[in-house]
C-alpha positions, -999 to +999 in steps of 0.1 A: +688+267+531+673+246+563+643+269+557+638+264+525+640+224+534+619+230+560+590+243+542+595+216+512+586+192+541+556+211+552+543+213+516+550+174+515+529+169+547+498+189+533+502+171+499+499+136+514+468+145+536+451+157+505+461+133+483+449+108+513+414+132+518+408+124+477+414+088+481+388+083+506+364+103+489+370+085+457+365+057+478+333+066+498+316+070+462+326+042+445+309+023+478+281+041+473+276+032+431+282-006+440+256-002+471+232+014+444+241-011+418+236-040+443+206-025+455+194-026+417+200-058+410+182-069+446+155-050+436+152-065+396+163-098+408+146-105+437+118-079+441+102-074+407+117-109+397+087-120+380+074-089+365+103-079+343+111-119+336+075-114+322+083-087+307+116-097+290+102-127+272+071-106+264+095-082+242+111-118+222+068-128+212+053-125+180+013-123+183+002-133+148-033-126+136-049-155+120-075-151+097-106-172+096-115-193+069-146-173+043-174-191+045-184-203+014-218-194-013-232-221-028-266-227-051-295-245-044-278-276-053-250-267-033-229-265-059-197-241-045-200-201-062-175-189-036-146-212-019-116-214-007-084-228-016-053-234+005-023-210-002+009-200+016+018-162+024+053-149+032+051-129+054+078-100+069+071-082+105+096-058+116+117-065+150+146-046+163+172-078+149+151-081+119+157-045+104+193-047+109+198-069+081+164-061+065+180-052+030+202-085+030+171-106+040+148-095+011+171-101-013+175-134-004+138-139-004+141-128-039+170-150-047+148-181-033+119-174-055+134-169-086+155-204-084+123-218-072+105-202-104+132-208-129+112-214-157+093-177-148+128-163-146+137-178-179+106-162-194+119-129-180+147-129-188+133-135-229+113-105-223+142-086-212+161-089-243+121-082-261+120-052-240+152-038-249+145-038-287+110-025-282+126+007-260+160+008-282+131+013-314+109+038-295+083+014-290+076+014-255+038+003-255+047-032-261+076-033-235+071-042-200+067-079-198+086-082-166+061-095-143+079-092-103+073-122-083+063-107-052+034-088-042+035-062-066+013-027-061+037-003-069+025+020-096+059+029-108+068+004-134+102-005-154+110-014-186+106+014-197+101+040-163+067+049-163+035+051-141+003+030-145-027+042-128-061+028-131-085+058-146-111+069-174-091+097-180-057+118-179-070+137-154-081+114-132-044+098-138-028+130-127-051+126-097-037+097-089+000+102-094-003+130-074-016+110-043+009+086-052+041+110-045+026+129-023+026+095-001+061+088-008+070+120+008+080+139-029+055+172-016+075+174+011+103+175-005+098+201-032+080+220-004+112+223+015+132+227-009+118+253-025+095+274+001+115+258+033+079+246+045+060+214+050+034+200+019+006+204+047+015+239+062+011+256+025-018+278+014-039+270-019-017+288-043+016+272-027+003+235-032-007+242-063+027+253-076+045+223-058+017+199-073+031+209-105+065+203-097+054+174-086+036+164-117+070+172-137+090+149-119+096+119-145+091+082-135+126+076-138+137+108-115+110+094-092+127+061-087+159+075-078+145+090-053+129+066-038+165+049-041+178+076-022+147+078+010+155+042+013+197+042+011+195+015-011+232+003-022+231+005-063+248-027-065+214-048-074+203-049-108+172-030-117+143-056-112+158-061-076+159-029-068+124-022-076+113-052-059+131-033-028+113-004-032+083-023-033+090-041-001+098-011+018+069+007+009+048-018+019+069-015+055+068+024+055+029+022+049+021-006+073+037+018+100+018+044+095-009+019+103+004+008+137+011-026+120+051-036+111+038-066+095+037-071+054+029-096+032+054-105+006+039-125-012+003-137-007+004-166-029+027-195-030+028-233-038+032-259-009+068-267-020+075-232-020+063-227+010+081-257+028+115-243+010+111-212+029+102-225+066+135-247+063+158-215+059+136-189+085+167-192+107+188-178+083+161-145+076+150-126+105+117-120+110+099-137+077+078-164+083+053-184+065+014-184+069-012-210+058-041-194+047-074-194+026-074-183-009-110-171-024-122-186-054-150-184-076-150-217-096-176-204-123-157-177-133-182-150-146-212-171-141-236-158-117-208-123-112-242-097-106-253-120-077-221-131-060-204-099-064-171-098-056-146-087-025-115-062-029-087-049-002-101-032+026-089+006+021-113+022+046-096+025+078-131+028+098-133-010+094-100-014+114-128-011+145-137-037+129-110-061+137-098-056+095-064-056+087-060-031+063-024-048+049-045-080+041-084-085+045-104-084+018-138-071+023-170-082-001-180-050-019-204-057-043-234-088-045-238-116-020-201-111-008-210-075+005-248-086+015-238-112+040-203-097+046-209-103+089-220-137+085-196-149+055-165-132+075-159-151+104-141-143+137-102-142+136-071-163+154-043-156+167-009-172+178+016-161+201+054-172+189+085-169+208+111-150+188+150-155+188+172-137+169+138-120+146+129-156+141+098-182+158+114-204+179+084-220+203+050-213+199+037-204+235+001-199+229-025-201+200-066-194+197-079-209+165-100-188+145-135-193+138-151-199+104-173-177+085-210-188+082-221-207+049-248-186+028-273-208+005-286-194-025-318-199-044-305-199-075-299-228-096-267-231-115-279-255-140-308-231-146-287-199-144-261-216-169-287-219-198-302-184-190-264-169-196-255-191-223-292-186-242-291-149-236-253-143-251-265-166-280-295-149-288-279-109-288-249-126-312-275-132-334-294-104-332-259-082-336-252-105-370-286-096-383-285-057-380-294-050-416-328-069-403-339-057-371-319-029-365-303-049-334-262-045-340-260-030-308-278-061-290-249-063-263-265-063-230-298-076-213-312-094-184-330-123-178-351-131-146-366-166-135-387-163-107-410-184-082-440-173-082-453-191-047-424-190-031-407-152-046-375-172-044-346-161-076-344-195-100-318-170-120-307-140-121-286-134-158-271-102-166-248-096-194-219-088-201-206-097-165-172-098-148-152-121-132-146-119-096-109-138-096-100-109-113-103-086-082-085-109-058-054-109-080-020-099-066-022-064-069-056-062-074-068-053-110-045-051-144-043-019-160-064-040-185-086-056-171-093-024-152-100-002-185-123-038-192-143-032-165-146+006-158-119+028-178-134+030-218-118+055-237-145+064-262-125+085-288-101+054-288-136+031-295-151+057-318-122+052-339-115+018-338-154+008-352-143+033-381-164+059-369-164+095-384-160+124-357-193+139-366-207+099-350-182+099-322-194+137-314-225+125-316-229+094-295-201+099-270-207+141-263-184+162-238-200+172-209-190+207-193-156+196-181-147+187-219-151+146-209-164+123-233-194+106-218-219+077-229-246+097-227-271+073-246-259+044-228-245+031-257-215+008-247-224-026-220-211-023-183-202-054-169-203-043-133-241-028-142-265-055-126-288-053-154-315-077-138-316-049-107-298-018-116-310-009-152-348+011-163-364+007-191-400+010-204-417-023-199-430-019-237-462-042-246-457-060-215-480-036-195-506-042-215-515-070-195-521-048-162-541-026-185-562-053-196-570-062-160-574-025-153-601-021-181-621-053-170-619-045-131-632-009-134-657-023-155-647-002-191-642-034-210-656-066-211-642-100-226-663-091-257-653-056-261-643-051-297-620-023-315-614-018-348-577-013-353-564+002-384-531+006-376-533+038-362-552+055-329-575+083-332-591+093-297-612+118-313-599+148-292-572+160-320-545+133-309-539+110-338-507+083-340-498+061-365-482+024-360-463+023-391-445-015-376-476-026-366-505-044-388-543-035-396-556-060-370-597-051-378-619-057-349-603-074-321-613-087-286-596-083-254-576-117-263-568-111-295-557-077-284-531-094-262-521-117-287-518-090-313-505-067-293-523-041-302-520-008-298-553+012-305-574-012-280-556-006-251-550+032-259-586+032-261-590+016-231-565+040-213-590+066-225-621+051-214-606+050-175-593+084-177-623+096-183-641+079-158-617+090-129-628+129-138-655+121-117-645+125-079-663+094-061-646+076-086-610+087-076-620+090-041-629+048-042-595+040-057-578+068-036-563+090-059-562+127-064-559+134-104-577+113-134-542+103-143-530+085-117-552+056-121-527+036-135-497+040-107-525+032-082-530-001-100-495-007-106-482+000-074-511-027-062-491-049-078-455-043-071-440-016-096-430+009-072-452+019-044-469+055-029-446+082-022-469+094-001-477+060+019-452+058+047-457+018+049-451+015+010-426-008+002-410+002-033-383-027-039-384-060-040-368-071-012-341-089-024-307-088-008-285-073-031-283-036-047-312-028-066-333+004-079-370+013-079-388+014-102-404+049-119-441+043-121-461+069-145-480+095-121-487+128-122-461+132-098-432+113-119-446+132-151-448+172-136-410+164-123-400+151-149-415+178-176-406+208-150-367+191-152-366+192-185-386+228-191-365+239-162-330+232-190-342+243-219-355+276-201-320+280-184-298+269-216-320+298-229-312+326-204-275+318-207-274+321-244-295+350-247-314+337-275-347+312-279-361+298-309-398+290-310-415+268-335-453+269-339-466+230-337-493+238-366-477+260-391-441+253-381-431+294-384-399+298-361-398+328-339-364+342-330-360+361-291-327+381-283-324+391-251-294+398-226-284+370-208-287+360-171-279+331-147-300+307-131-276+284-123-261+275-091-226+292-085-200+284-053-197+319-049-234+331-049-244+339-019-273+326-001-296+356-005-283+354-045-290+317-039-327+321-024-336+344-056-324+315-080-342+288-059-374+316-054-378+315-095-372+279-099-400+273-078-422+297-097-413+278-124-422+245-115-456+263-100-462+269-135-458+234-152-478+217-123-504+240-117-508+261-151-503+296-125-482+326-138-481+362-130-459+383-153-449+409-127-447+386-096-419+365-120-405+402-134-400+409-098-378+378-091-359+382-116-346+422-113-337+408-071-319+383-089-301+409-109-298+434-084-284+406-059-258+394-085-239+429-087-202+410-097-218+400-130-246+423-138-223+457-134-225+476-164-255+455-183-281+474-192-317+456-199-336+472-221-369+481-213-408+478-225-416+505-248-447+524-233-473+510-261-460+472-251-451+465-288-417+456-282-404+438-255-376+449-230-350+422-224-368+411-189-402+411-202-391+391-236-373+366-211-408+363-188-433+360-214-414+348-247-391+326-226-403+312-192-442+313-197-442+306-232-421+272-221-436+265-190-469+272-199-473+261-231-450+236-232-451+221-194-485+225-182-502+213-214-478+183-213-488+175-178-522+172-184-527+160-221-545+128-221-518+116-246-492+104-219-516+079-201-523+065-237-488+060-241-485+042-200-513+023-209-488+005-235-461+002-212-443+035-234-434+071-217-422+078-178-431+043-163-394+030-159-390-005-139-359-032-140-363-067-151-364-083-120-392-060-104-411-063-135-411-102-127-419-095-090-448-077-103-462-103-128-452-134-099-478-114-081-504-107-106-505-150-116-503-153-076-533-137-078-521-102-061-501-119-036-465-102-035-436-116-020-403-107-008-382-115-035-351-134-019-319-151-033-314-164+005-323-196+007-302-203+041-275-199+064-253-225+074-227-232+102-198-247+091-207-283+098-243-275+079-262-266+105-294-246+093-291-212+117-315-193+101-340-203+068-357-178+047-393-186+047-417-168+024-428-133+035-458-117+021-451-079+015-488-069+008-520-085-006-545-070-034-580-087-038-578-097-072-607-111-092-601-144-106-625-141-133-608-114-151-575-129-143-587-160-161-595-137-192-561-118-193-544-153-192-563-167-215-544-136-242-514-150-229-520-184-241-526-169-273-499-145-274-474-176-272-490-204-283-510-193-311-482-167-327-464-184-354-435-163-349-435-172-312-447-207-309-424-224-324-399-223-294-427-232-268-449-260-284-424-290-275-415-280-234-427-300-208-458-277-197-479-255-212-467-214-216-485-183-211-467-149-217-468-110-232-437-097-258-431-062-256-411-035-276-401+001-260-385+028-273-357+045-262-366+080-276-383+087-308-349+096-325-332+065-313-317+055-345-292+086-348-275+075-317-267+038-326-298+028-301-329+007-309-360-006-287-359-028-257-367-062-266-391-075-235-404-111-230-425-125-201-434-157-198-449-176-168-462-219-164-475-242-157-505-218-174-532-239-152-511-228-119-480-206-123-449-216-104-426-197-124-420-164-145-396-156-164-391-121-178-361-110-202-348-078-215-325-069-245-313-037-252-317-026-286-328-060-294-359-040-317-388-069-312-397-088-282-406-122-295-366-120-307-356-132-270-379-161-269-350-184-272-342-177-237-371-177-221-380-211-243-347-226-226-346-212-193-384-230-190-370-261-204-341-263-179-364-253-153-384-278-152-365-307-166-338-293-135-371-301-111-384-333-135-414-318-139-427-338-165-466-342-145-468-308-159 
């Protein structure tokens, strides 16, 4: 027993020491966490003191971006086109306190704004109990009157569930939607749930079968899901809980960015504003910002020069300093001309943040203003050129049965200073208004289809058209899409002054005139006996069945006449003359023909393609196109082009009809078909064989070369090459006395010579086109507003200058940084003389024509000027279109300040748009007081 006890006290003895050996150890390391922990705090609190204090408060800062004020556009009066307004934003950035109770806050911000808005609310809530009958009777296109009150760009609507997507077409809406839930994550989804991949991992074949899905996924199904990405409790009604979702995708997007701050809502009232700052305690991390709201006090006025600015979408311009969540960018017009000047240089202020919310502003750098850009233009002046020009097509459109004008809906109007080559106005209708792009949300749905989106069954049928007409004027192209192939239908973003062709009509006849006299074919006293009809006595004959017998008339009475057979004649007369080589060689020019694009470039229409220093615009800041100046260049392209598709059209078919011009006897070719046209999958030797008898082609309509067997050749590598789609054809061939044709040789010689040849290269060189140029009819194409640059430098006497609608640039507080002084382009030595002699037809033309006169004889100064009428295309008539109606104008007729040149579409007769140019004159110079004129 003793041992036993014994050994229990032993075992006692060893238990203390160890329990005594774990104490200390226990104790050793807790002294060594508190010397670690001390040494920490040493080391944060004394150290590194300043650093991390730096850095704590650096982590509770906001650093807002403050944007600078637009600068504004205003008119030579200084009247204000583009200002700004003051507005108030709500604003939203994201903190780590602020997303806690980020649901909760948001729809308290709603809860604000719709007391605040009551009487919106009210309205609402009307077109609630509207919307409900409209969807309970299945009529769901007049539903959807709820309007949100917050920053609203979510496609998916409500009331009832449905997308809205701003495109021509359904395809280009599918286009859309897909991008749509592809950015809300909805590819991924059905990729993983059906192929267990991610959207961007699949191959062709496997996005295109989760696209559809996609596709199929209802609007309704779609916002339950996006109910489900974003956990949001269903316990809000339906409005609120889209107004979440539109919130939180405006977050989810803004981080992909970089950027956790949103706008809310970029538009609110000072007392709405004020309501908000006094409960920002109470809603982590919103806050108010003052800013600068773009308007454009004249509406549509003056749209084609201001232009207009939109969201920045291009994420290059974040380099920029843009904010892609709210900058707007000008995109179109002065706005996008002068985007560097008019943008200015951006703020910023640092705020201290407590609890999500500004507490102390610690620091602040004000922003700087955009510069102010001056215009030429004169509102006044530009007002009565709008107003006169929408006036005068009314009428014309209510006198269809007349003139043939009904479709009189869009034109131009130009007033121009002639010393100066400063823009007076600059009308082009219809027009758009800029206010609409700035919207919240950017543009309607309709407004949108307005602008851009014409659905021209839809318009086809609501003008009571049959579907032969609506076939007929709005064809489908290759892809099955209705398009306005004849330019039937106005575009109000179209710049019609800068961006539109059409034949300058009668017009020209004044540079051919000048052109007769200088190369000394004409004189003042050179006579013509016009019948009516123009016989060059080479087997071209043409009647002018509108046109009167004007008997023998004078290079003055042929301008105020108008006629026809003198300056044909006198087109022939030069022609001829440049056949002779020292004759081309003295005006520089290589073919007979191009006499007149010599001239005309002299002056402004265009300029040598083959003169590196040519200068073919205008000059003037804003988009425009050149001008397409009759050449033998302009006319072998554009004969080969259209050869070049009736040949291919041909060779695809595998049949061509041929009518003789004389006895009008058809000929009928069959043939088996082949390709010329380009294919993705051709490969580049296939490719090369296409291009290689193309070429050929075009060889043939510019020079008048063809070898048979070199273009036989060609063709069988073509067909050899192209193995996928010639396998198993069998061509026919020759038989051996040549009689009949094999399929190769019927397509060389019945098909490509026969149109290139014959058709082409007798085009190119038939005297008949420069009769036509000579009267301002065929290839020469040129916009309104070069036109007038070209006529400001004919009465400048071949002066031409920069056209400009810069007058100056301002600082804000009006000082002049830079002026825009006249700038001579180029100078041609006119002879005065002549010019007298042309003008002296233009003081006939208006003054002296009693269907003209009548709207001249009581302005302030005397008027010279030229109508003109061009046609469209000889059948223009079948397709709803008429002539161009042209009028140019130009005084004081002693020494020219000003010209004024206006264009109608399908306006028929050109001394129709003299009201314009009558009142654009008159407000001109009674703008100016110009009554010493």
């Amino acid at each position: 027993m003793k041992n036993i006890t014994i050994q229990k006290d032993v075992d006692s003895d060893e238990e203390l020491k160890k329990r005594i050996s774990r104490h200390w150890i226990l104790m050793l390391i807790s002294f060594l966490i508190l010397l670690v922990i001390f040494a920490k705090a040493f080391f944060l609190q004394v150290v590194n003191h300043d650093y991390y204090s730096a850095s704590a408060k650096s982590k509770a800062r906001r650093v807002i971006e403050v944007s600078s004020p637009r600068g504004e556009i205003v008119d030579a009066k200084n009247k204000v086109l583009a200002g700004n307004e003051r507005s108030y934003a709500l604003m939203y950035s994201e903190t780590a306190e602020s997303k806690k109770v980020f649901t909760n806050t948001i729809v308290e911000v709603l809860k604000i704004l719709k007391n605040r808005y009551s009487i919106i609310s009210e309205e609402n809530d009307l077109n609630m109990e509207v919307n409900m009958r409209e969807i309970s009777s299945g009529n769901f296109q007049e539903a959807s009157l709820y309007k949100s009150l917050i920053d609203d760009d979510l496609p998916l609507k409500i009331y009832p569930f449905r997308f809205e997507f701003n495109a021509v077409d359904d395809v280009g809406k599918s286009q859309l939607e897909l991008i749509f839930k592809n950015n809300i994550g909805l590819g991924d989804f059905f990729a993983k749930k059906t192929l267990n991949k991610e959207y961007n991992n699949l191959n062709s074949s496997e996005k295109e079968k989760i696209d559809k899905l996609s596709l199929a996924y209802s609007a309704e199904d779609t916002f339950k899901y996006l109910i489900a990405i974003y956990k949001l409790p269903q316990i809000y009604d339906l409005e609120t809980t889209r107004d979440l979702i539109v919130v939180y995708n405006k977050v989810k997007f803004q981080s992909f960015n970089g950027n956790k701050t949103i706008t809310i809502v970029s538009e609110m009232d000072k007392d709405t504003a004020f309501l908000f700052k006094q409960k920002l305690r109470d809603m982590p991390g919103i806050f108010v910002e003052s800013m600068k709201r773009r308007i454009y006090p004249y509406g549509e006025s003056a749209s084609s020069i201001i232009g207009y600015l939109s969201k920045v979408d291009d994420k290059r311009y974040e380099e920029k300093g843009y904010d892609l969540s709210v900058d707007y960018i000008g995109v179109d017009g002065i706005e996008k001309a002068f985007e560097s000047q008019l943008k200015g240089t951006k703020g910023f202020r640092i705020n201290e943040i407590r609890s999500g919310t500004n507490v102390n502003e610690v620091a602040s750098l004000e922003p700087y203003p955009g510069k102010n850009i001056k215009l030429t233009i004169d509102m006044d002046v530009q007002a009565v050129a709008e107003k006169a020009l929408n006036d005068t097509m009314k009428d014309l459109q209510s006198k269809d049965e007349i003139h043939g004008s009904g479709n009189a809906t869009r034109g131009a109007c130009v007033a121009l200073n002639i010393k100066t080559g400063a823009v007076v106005a600059m009308a082009s209708l219809p027009g758009f208004d800029p206010n609409d792009f700035i919207e919240v949300g950017g543009l309607s749905a309709e407004k949108w289809n307005k602008y851009y989106g014409t659905d021209y069954e839809a318009y086809g049928k609501a003008m009571g058209w049959s579907q032969e007409k609506i076939d007929k004027i709005f064809p489908k192209n290759i892809q099955g899409v209705r398009e306005d192939f004849y330019d039937y239908l106005p575009k109000p973003m179209l710049n019609y002054a800068t961006q539109s062709l059409a034949p300058p009509g009668s017009t020209f006849k004044v540079f051919t005139g000048y052109m007769g006299l200088n190369e000394g074919i004409i004189t003042p006293r050179t006579t013509y006996n016009d019948q009516g009809f123009y016989d060059d006595g080479n087997g071209f004959l043409t009647k002018f069945h509108d046109e009167m017998k004007n008997g023998s008339v004078n290079l003055t009475k042929a301008l105020k006449v108008s006629s026809n057979p003198y300056f044909m004649d006198t087109a022939r007369l030069l022609y001829y003359k440049f056949h002779r080589a020292e004759h081309r060689e003295r005006l520089g020019i290589e073919k007979p023909l191009d006499f007149i694009a010599k001239y005309s470039w002299n002056f402004g229409l265009g300029a040598d393609p083959n003169d590196k220093k040519g200068y073919p615009n205008t000059g003037v800041e804003i988009p425009e196109i050149s001008s397409k100046v009759f050449s033998s260049d302009t006319i072998s392209n554009s004969i080969y082009l259209s050869n070049l598709d009736t040949i291919m059209k041909a060779l695809a078919e595998g049949h061509y009809i041929r009518e003789d011009y004389v006895s009008k006897e058809k000929f009928a070719y069959n043939f088996k078909p082949i390709d010329l046209y380009y294919r993705d999958n051709d490969s580049t030797q296939l490719y090369n064989y296409k291009k290689a008898i193309k070429d050929y082609i075009k060889e043939i309509v510019v020079k008048g070369y063809s070898d048979p067997k070199e273009l036989r050749e060609l063709i069988q590598r073509m067909i050899d090459e192209d193995k996928a789609r010639y396998n198993g054809v069998t061509f026919s061939e020759t038989s051996e006395d040549g009689k009949i044709l094999g399929d190769i040789d019927t397509i060389v010689n019945n098909v490509i010579i026969d149109v290139a040849l014959h058709d082409g290269y007798s085009a190119v060189n038939a005297p008949y086109n420069v009769y036509n140029a000579s009267i301002g009819q065929g290839y020469t194409q040129v916009t309104p507003l070069q036109l007038a640059s070209a006529f400001a430098t004919f009465y400048n006497g071949g002066t031409r200058l920069k056209v400009h609608l810069l007058d100056e640039i301002q600082d804000q507080d009006g000082t002049v940084v830079f002026k825009q002084e006249p700038e001579v382009i180029s100078t041609y030595p006119m002879n005065k003389d002549y010019l007298e002699v042309i003008k002296k037809g233009n003081y006939e033309m208006i003054n002296n024509q009693y269907l003209v006169s009548g709207y001249f004889n009581n302005l302030p100064v005397v008027v010279g000027g030229k109508t003109g009428s061009a046609t469209f295309r000889n059948d223009q008539t079948d397709f709803g279109r008429n002539a161009f109606a042209w009028l140019m104008t130009f005084a004081p007729f002693d020494d020219p300040e000003i010209v004024v040149v206006t264009v109608i579409f399908d306006g028929h007769w050109g001394r129709l748009t003299s009201p314009v140019n009558a009142a654009v004159m008159r407000a001109y110079f009674d703008s100016y007081k110009k009554k010493n004129y």
